[in-house]
N, C-alpha and C positions, 0 to 999 in steps of 0.2 A: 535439097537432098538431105536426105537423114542422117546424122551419125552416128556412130556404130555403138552398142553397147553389148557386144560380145563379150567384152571383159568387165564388164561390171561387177560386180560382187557386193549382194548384200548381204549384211550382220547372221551370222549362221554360229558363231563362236568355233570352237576347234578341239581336236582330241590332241595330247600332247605324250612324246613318248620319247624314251631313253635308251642308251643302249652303252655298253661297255666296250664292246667289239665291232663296232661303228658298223653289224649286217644284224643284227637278232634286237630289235625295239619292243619296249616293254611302256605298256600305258601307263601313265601319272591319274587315270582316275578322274573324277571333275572338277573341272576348274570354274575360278571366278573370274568375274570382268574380261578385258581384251589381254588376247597375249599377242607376241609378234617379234618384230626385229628388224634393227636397222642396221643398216649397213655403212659403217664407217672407214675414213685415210686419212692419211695427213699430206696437204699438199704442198708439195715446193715448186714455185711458180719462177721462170727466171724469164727476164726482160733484157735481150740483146742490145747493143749499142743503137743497132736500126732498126729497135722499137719491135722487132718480132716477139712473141711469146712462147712459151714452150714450157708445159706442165709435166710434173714426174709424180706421181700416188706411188705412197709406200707407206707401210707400217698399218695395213689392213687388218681391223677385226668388224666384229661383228656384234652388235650388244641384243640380247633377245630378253622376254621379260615372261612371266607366267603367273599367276598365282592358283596356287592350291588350296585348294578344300577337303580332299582327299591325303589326310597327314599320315600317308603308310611309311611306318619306320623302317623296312628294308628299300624302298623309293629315297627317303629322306639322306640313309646311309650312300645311297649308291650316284645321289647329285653330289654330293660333299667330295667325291675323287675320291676316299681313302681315307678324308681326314675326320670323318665321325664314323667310331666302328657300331656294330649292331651284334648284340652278342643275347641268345636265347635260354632261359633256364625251363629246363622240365619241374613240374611241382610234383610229388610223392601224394601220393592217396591218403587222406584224412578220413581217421575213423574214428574220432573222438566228436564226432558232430552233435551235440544233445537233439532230442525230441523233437519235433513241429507238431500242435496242436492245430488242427481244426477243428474251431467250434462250432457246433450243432445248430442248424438250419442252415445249411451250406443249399447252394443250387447246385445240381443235378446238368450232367452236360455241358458244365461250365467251367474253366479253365481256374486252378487257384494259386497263385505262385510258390517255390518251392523256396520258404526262406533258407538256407543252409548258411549256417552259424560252424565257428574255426572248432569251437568249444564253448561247454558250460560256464568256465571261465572268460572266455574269447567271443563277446558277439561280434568280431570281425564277420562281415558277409562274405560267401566263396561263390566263386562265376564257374560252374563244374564246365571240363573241357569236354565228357561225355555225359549218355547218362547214367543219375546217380543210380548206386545201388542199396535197395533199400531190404533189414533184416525182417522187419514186419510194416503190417499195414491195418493196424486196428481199428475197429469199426463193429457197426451191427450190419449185419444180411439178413435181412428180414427181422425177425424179433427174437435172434442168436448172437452173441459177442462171440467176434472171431478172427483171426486174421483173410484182411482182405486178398485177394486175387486179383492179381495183376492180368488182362487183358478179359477178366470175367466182371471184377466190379469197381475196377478202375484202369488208366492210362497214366503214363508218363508222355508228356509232351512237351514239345519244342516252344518255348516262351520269349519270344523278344525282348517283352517287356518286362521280363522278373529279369534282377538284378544278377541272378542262378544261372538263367536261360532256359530254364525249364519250369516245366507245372503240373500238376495234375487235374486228370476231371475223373470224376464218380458218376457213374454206371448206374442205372435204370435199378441194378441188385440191392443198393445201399439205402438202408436207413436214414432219415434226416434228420430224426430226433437224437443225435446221441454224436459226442466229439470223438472226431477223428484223429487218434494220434501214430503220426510216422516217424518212424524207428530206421534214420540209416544207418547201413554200415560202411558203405565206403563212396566217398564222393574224392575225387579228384580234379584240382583245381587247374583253370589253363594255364598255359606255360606263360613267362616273364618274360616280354619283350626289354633288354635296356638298348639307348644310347648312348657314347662316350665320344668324348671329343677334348684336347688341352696336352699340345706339346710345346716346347720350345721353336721348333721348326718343323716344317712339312711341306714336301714337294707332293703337291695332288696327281694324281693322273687325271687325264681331260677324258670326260664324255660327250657323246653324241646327243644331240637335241634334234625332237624333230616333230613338226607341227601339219595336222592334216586337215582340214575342211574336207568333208564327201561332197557334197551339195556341187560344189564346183571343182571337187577334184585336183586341189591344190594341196600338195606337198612340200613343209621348205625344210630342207635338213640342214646343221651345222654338224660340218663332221667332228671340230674335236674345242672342244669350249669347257669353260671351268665357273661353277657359283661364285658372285660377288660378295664380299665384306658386307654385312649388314643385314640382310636376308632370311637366316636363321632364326624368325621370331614367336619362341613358343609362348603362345599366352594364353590366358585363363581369361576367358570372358563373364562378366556380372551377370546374374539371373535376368536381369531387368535389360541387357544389352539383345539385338537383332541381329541378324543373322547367324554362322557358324564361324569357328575358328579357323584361320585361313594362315599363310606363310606364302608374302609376297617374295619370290623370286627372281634375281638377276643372274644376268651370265653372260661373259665374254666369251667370244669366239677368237682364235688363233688360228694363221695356217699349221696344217694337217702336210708338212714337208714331203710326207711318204706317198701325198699323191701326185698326180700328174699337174706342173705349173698350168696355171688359169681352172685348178678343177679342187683347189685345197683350202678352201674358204667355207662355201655354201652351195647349194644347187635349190633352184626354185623348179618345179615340175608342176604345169595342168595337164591335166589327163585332156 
């Protein structure tokens, strides 16, 4: 006779998600290697005179593990309980951006990056939050010097790869014998994400962890659990190191009093 491998489960990895209010879960994004969780108690075992036994488990948590790859700082903030805040700054519009120079035989249809500089003094680069807004766009159209035309003999576009985020391409109208210089006037930089974290003492609030497999339809939530000591490790990887920067996670689980005994721990669900 055969046995059974209904419950089997091969290597699928898993989506992993948060939640504050222990009903509304919010994805952590992708993760690396195995996450999961074991279930732990401490037990006191007691041995009667006539050798019966008789076991008592108490002081149940739960230790569950993650690592991210996916380092979103309001994510970051909101595993910490309270105890790393996140706090956003708007940037003001920069209009002291000097000049970009494109030199003459540029390709035609071809995406150029938009270097934007803080100022003539300031080559700090700027990551514009939209797009820039540009006062001129000088060029030849045919064999006239003149300001170029935006959606006639060029484009602003969306650039992953420039440092900006955006770029321009020139239009089928423009001359390639002759330098292109772009004249912004207001470019607006993205807004400041910071972190903060360093009190004396702090009582975290516990959040909810909860890990999904589709493939097999397995759900395991911890209703109210809090990050381990140690965990929090921002680091700066070498050009020369593999892979991405990650922040290996831990976290205890604690009963959730406010639920029903036998139901204030964890729940495992296969669909």
């Amino acid at each position: 006779m055969a046995a059974s491998t209904e419950n089997v489960y091969f290597p699928n990895g898993c989506l992993a998600r948060y939640s504050l209010d222990g009903t509304s879960f919010t994805d952590l994004g992708v993760l690396l290697g195995d996450s999961g969780a074991t279930y732990n108690y401490d037990v006191n075992e007691v041995i009667f005179s006539q050798g019966q036994k008789k076991r008592q488990y108490k002081n149940q948590t739960i230790a569950a593990n993650l690592t991210l790859a996916d380092l979103n700082p309001t994510a970051l903030s909101a595993l910490s309980g309270g105890m790393i805040s996140k706090s956003t700054t708007a940037a003001s519009a920069v209009t002291t951006c000097p000049d970009q120079v494109i030199s003459e035989g540029f390709a035609l249809q071809t995406p150029y990056e938009l270097v934007i500089e803080t100022s003539s003094s300031d080559s700090t680069k700027l990551k514009a939050s939209v797009e820039p807004t540009l006062t001129t766009t000088t060029g030849v159209v045919g064999t006239a010097d003149g300001n170029l035309v935006e959606g006639t003999d060029y484009e602003l576009v969306i650039m992953s790869s420039a440092f900006s985020g955006y770029g321009i391409v020139f239009l089928s109208t423009v001359n390639l014998a002759q330098d292109i210089t772009i004249d912004y006037s207001s470019v607006t930089p993205v807004a400041t994400t910071t972190l903060t974290a360093g009190q004396s003492t702090y009582a975290p609030e516990t959040i909810a962890l909860q890990f999904y497999e589709s493939a097999s339809g397995r759900t395991m939530t911890i209703y109210a659990c809090n990050v381990d000591s140690g965990g929090y490790n921002f680091g700066f990887k070498g050009v020369d190191s593999d892979g991405v920067e990650e922040m290996a996670l831990a976290f205890t689980g604690q009963l959730d009093t406010t639920r029903t005994s036998g139901d204030q721990l964890f729940s495992w669900v296969i669909e």
